[in-house]
PDB file of N, CA, C and O in Angstrom:
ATOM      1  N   UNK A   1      26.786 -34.742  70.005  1.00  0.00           N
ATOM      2  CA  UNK A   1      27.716 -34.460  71.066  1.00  0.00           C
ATOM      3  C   UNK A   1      27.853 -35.714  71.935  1.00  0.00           C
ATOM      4  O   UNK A   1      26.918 -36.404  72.342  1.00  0.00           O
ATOM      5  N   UNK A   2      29.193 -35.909  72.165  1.00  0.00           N
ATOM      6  CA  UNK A   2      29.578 -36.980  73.014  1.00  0.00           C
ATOM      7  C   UNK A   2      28.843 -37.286  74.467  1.00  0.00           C
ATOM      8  O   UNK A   2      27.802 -36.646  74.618  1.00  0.00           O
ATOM      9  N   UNK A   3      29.090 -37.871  75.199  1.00  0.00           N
ATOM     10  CA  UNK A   3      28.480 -37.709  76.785  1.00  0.00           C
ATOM     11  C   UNK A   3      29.372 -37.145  77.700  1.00  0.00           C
ATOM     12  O   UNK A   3      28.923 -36.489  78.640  1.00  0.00           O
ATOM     13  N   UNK A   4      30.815 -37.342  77.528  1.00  0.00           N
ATOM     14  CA  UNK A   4      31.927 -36.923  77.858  1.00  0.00           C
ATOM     15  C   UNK A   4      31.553 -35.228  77.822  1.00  0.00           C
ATOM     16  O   UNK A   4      31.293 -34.595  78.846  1.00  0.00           O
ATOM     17  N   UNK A   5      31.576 -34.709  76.621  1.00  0.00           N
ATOM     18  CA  UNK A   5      31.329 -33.602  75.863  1.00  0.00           C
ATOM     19  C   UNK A   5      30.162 -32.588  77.690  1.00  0.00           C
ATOM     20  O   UNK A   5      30.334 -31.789  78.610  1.00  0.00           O
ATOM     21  N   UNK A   6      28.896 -33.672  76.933  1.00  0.00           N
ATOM     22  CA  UNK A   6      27.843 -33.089  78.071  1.00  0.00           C
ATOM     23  C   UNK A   6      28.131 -33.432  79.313  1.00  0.00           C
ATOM     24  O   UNK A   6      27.486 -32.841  80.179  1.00  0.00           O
ATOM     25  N   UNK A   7      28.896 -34.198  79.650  1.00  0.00           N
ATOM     26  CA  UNK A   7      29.340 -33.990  81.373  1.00  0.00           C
ATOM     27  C   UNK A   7      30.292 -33.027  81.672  1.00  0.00           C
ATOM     28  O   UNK A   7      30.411 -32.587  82.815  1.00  0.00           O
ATOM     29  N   UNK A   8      31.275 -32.508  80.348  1.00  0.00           N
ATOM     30  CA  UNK A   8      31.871 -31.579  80.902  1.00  0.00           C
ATOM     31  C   UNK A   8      31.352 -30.384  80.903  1.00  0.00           C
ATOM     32  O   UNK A   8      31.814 -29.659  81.784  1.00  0.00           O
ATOM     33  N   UNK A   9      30.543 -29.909  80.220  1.00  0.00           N
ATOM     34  CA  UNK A   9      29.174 -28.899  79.644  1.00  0.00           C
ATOM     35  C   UNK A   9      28.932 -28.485  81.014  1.00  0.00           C
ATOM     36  O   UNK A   9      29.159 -27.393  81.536  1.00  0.00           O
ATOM     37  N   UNK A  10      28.170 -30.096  81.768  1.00  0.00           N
ATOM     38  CA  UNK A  10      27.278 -29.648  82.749  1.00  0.00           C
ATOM     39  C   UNK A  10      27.505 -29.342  84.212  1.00  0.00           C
ATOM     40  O   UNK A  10      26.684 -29.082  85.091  1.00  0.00           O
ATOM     41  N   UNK A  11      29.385 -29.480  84.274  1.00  0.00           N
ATOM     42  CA  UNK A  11      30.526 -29.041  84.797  1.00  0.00           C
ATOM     43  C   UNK A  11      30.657 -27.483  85.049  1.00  0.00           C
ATOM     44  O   UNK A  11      30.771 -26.822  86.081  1.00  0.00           O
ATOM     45  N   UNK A  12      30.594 -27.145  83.671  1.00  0.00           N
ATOM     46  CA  UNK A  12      30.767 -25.856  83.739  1.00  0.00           C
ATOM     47  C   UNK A  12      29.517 -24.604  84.096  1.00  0.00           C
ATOM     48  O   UNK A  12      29.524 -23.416  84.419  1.00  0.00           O
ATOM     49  N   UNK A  13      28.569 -25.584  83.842  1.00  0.00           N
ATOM     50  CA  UNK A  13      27.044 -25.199  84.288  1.00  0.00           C
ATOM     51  C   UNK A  13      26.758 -25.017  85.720  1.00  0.00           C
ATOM     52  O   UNK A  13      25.941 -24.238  86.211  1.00  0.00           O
ATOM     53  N   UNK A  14      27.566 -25.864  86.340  1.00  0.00           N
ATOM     54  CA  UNK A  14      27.522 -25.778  87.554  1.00  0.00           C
ATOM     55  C   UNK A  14      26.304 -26.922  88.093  1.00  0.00           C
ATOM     56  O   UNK A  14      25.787 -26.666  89.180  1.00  0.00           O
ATOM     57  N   UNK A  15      25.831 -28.204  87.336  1.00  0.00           N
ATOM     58  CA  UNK A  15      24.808 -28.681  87.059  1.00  0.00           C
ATOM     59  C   UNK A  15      25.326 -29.973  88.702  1.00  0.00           C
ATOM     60  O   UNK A  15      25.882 -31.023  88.381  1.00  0.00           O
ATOM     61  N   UNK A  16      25.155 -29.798  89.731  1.00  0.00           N
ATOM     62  CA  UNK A  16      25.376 -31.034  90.656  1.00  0.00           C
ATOM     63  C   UNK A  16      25.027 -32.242  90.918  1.00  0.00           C
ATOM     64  O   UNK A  16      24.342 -32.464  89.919  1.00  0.00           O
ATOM     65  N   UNK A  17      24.986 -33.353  91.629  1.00  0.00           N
ATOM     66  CA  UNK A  17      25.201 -34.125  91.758  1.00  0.00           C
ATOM     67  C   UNK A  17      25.345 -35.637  91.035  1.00  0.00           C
ATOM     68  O   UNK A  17      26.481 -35.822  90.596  1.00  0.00           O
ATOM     69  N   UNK A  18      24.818 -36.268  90.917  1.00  0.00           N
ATOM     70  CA  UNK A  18      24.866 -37.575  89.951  1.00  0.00           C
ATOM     71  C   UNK A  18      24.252 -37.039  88.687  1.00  0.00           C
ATOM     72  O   UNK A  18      23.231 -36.351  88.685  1.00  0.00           O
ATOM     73  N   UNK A  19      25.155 -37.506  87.243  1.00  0.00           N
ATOM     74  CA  UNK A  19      24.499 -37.529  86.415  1.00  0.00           C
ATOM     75  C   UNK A  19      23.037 -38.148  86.011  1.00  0.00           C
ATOM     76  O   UNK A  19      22.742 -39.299  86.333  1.00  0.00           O
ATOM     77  N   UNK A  20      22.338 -37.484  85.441  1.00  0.00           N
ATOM     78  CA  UNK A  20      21.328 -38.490  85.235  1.00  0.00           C
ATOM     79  C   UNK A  20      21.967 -39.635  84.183  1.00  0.00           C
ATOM     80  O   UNK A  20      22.976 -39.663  83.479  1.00  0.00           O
ATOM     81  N   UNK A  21      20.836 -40.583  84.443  1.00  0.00           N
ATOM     82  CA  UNK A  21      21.473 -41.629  83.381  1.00  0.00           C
ATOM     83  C   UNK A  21      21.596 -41.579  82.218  1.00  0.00           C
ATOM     84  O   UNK A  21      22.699 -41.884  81.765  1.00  0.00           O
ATOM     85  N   UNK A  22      20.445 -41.148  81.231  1.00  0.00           N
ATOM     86  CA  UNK A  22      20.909 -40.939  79.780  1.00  0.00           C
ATOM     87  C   UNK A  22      21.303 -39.910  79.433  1.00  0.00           C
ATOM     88  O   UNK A  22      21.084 -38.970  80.197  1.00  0.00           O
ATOM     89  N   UNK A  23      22.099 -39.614  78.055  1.00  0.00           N
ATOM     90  CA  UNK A  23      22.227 -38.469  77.879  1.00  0.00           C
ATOM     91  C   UNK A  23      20.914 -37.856  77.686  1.00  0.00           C
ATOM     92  O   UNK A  23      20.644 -37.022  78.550  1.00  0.00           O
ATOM     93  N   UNK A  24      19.960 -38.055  76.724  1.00  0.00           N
ATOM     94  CA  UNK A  24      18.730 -37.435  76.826  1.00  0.00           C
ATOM     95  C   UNK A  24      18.548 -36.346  78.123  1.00  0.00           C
ATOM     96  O   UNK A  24      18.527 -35.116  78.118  1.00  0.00           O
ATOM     97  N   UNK A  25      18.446 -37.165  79.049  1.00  0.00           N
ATOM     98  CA  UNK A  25      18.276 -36.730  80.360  1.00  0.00           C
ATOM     99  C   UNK A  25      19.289 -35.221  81.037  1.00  0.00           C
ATOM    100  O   UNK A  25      18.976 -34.153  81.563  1.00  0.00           O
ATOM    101  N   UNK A  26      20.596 -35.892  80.654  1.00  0.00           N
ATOM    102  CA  UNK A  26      21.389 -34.881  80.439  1.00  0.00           C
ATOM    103  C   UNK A  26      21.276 -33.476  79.735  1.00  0.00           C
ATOM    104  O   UNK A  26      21.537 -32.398  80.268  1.00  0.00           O
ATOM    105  N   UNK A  27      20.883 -33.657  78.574  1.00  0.00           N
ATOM    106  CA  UNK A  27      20.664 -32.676  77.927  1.00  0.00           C
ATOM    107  C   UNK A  27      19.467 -31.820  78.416  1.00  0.00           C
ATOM    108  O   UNK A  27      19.609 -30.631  78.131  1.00  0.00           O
ATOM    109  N   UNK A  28      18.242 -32.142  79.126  1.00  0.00           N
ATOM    110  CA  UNK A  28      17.545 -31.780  79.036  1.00  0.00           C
ATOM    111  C   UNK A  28      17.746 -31.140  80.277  1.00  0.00           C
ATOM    112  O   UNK A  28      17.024 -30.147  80.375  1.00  0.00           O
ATOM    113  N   UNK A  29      18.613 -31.385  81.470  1.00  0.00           N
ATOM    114  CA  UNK A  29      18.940 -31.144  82.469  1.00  0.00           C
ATOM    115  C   UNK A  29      20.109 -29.370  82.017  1.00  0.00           C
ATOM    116  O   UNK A  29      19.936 -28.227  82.439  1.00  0.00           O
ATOM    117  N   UNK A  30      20.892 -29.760  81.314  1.00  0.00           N
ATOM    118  CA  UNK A  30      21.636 -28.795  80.686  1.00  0.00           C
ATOM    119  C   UNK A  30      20.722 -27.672  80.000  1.00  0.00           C
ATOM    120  O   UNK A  30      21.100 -26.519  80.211  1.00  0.00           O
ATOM    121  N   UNK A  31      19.521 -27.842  79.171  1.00  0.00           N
ATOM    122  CA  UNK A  31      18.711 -27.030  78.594  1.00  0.00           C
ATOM    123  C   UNK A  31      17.770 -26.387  79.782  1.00  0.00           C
ATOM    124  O   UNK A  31      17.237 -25.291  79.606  1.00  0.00           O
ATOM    125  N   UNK A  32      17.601 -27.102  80.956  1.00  0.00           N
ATOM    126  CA  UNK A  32      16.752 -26.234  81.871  1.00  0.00           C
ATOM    127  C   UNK A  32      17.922 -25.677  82.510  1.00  0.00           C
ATOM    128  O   UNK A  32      17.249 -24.730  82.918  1.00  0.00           O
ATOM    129  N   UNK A  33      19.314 -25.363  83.056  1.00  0.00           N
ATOM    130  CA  UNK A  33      19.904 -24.345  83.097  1.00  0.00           C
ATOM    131  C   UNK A  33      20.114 -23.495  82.876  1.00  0.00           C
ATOM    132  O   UNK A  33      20.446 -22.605  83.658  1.00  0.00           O
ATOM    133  N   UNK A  34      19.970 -23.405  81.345  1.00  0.00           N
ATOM    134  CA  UNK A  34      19.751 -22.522  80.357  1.00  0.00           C
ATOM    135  C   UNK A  34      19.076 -21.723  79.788  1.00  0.00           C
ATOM    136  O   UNK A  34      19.169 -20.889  78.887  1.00  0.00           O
ATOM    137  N   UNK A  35      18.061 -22.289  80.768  1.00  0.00           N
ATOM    138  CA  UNK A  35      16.796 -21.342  80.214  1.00  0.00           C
ATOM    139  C   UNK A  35      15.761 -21.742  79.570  1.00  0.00           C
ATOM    140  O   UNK A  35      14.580 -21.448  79.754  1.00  0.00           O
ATOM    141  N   UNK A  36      16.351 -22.591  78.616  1.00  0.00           N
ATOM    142  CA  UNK A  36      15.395 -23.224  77.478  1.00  0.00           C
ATOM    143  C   UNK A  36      14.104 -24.087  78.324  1.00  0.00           C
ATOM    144  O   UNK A  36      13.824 -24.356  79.492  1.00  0.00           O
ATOM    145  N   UNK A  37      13.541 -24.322  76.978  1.00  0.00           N
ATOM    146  CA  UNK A  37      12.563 -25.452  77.062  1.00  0.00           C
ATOM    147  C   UNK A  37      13.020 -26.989  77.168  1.00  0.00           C
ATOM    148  O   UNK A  37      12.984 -27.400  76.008  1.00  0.00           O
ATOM    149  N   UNK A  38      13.400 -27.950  77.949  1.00  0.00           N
ATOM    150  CA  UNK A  38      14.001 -28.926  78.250  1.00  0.00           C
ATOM    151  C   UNK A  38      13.148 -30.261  77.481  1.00  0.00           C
ATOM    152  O   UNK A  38      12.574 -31.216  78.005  1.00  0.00           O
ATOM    153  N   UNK A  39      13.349 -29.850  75.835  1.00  0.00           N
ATOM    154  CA  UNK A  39      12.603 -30.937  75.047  1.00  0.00           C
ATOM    155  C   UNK A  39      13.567 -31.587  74.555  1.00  0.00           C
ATOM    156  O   UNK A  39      13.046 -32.199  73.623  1.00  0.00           O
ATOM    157  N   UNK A  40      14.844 -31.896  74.588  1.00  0.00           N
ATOM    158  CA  UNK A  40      15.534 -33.238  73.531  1.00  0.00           C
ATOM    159  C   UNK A  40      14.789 -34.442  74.050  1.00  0.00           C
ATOM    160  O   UNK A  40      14.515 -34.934  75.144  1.00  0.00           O
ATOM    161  N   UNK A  41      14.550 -34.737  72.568  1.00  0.00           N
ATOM    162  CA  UNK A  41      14.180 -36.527  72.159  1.00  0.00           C
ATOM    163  C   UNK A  41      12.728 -36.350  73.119  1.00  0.00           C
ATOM    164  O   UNK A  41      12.356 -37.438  73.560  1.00  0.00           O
ATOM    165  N   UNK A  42      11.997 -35.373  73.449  1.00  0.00           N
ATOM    166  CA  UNK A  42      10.564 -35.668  73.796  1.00  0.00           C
ATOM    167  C   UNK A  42       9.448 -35.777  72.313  1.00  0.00           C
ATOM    168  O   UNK A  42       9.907 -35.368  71.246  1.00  0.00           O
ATOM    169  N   UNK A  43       8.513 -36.144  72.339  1.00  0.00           N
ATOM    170  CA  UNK A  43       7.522 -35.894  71.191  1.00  0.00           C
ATOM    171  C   UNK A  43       7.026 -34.921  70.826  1.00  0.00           C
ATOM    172  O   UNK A  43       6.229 -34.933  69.888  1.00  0.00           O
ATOM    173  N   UNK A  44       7.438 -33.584  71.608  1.00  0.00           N
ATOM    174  CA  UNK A  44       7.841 -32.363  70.788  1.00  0.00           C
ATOM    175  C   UNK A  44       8.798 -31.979  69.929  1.00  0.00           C
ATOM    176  O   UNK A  44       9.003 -30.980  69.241  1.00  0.00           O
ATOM    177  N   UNK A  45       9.340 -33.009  70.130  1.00  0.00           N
ATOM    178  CA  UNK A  45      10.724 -32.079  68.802  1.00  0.00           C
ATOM    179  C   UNK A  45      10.230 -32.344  67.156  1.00  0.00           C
ATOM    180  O   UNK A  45      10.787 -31.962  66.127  1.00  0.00           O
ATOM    181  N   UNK A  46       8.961 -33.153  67.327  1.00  0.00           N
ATOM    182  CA  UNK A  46       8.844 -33.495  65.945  1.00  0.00           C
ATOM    183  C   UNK A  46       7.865 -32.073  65.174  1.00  0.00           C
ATOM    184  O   UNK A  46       7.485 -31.854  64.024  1.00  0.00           O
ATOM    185  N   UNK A  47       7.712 -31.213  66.685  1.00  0.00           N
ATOM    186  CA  UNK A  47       6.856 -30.112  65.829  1.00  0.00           C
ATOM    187  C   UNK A  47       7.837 -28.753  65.966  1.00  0.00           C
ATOM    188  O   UNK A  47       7.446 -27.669  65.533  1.00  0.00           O
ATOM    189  N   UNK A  48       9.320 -28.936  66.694  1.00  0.00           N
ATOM    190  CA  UNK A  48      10.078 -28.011  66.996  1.00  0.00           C
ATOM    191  C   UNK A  48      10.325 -27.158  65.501  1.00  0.00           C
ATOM    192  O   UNK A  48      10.486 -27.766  64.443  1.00  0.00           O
ATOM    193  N   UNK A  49      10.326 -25.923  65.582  1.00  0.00           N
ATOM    194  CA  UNK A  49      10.312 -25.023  64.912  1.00  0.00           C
ATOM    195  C   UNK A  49      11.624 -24.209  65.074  1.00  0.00           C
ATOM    196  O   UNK A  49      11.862 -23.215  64.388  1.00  0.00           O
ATOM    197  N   UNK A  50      12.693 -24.827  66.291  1.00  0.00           N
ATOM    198  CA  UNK A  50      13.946 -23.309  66.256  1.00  0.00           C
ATOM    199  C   UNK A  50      14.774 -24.594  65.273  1.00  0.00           C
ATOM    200  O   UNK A  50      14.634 -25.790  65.525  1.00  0.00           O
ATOM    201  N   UNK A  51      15.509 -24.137  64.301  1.00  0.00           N
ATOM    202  CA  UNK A  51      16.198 -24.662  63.344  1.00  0.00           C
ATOM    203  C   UNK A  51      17.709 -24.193  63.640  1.00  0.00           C
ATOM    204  O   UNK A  51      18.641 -24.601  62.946  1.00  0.00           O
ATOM    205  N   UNK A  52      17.908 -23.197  64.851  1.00  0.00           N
ATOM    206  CA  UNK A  52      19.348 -22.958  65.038  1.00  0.00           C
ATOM    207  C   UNK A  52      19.527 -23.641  66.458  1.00  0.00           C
ATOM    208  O   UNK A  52      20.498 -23.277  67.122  1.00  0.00           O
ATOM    209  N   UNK A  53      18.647 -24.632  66.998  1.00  0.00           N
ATOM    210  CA  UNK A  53      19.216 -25.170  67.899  1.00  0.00           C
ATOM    211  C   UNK A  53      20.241 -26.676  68.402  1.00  0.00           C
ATOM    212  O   UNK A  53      20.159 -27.889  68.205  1.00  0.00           O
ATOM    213  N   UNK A  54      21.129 -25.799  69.097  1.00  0.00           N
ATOM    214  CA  UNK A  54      22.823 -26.976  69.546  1.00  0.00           C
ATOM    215  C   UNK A  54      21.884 -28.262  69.411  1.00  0.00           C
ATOM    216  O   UNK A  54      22.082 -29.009  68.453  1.00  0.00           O
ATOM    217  N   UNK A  55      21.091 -28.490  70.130  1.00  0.00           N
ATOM    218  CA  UNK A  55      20.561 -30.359  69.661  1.00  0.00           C
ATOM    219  C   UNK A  55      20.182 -30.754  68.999  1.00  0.00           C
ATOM    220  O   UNK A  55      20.376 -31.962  68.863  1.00  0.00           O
ATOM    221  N   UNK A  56      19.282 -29.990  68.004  1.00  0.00           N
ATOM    222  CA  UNK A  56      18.657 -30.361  66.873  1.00  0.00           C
ATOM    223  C   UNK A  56      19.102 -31.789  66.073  1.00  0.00           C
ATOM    224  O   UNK A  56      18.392 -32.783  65.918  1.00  0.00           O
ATOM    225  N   UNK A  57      20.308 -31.613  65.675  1.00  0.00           N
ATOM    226  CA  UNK A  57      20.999 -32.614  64.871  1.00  0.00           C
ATOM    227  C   UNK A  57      20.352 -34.055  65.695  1.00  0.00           C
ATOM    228  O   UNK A  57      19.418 -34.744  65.285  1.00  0.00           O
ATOM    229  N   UNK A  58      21.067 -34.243  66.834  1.00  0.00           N
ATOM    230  CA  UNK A  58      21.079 -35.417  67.508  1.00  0.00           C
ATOM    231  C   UNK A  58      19.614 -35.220  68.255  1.00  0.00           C
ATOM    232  O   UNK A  58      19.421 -36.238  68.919  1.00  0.00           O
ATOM    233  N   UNK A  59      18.770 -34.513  68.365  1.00  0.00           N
ATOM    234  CA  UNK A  59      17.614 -34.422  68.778  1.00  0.00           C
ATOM    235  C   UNK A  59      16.528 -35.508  67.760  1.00  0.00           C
ATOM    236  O   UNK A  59      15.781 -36.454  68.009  1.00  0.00           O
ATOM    237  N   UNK A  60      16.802 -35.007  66.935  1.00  0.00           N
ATOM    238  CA  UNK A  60      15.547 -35.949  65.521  1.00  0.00           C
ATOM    239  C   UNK A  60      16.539 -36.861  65.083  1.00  0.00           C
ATOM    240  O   UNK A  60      16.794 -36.925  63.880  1.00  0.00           O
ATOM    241  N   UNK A  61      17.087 -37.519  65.839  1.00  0.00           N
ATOM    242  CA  UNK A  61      17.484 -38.763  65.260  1.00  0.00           C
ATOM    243  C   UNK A  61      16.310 -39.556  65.688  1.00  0.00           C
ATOM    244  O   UNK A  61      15.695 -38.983  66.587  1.00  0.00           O
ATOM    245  N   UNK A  62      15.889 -40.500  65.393  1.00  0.00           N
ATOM    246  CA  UNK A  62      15.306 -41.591  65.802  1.00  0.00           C
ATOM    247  C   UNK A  62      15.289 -42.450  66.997  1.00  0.00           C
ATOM    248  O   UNK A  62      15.786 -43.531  66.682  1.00  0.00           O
ATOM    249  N   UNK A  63      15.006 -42.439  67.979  1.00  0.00           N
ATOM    250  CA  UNK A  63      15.479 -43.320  69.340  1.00  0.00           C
ATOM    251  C   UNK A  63      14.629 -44.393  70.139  1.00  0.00           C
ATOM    252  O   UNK A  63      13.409 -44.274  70.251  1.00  0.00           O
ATOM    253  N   UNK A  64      15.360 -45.474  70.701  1.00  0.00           N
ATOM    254  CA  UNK A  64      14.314 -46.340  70.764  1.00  0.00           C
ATOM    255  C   UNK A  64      13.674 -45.770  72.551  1.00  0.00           C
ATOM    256  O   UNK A  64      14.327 -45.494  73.558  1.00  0.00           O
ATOM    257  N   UNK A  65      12.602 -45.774  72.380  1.00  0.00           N
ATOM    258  CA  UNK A  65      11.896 -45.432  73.663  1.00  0.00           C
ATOM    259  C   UNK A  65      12.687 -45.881  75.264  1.00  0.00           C
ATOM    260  O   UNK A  65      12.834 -45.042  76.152  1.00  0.00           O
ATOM    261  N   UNK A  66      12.877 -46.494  75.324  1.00  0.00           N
ATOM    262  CA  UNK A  66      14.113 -46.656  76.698  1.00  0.00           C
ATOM    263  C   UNK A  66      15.094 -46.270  76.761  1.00  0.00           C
ATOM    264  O   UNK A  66      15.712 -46.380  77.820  1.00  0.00           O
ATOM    265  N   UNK A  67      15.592 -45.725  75.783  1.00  0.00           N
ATOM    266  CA  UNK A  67      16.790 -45.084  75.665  1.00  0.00           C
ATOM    267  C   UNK A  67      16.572 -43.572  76.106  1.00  0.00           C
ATOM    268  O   UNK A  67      17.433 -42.947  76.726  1.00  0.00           O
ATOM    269  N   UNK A  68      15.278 -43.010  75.712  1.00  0.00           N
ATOM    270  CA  UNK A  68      14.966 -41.725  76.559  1.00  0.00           C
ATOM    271  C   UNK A  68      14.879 -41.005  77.784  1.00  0.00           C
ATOM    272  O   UNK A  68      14.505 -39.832  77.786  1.00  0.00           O
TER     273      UNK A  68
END
């Protein structure tokens, strides 16, 4: 998902003020709205077990540590 994508997401979330800076951050900001567990791109996803989840894909990609 784009960043565009997750700023408008977190729009509709009702998610306020400054974005955080990465998307990472974003997402994880969007997943604690939600309810969820706010793990994209932490060193849990490598033991994540839900296989129907929206980040998954772009979650286990590979990322370089500052980018998180």
């Amino acid at each position: 998902m784009e960043l565009q994508q997750l700023q408008e997401q977190a729009d509709a979330l009702e998610i306020r003020g400054s974005y955080p800076v990465t998307k990472s951050k974003l997402v994880r900001a969007i997943q604690h709205r939600l309810g969820e567990q706010p793990c994209f791109a932490t060193e849990v996803r490598w033991q994540c077990a839900n296989s129907v989840c929206v980040w998954r894909q772009d979650c286990c990609k590979p990322i370089a540590e500052w980018l998180r």
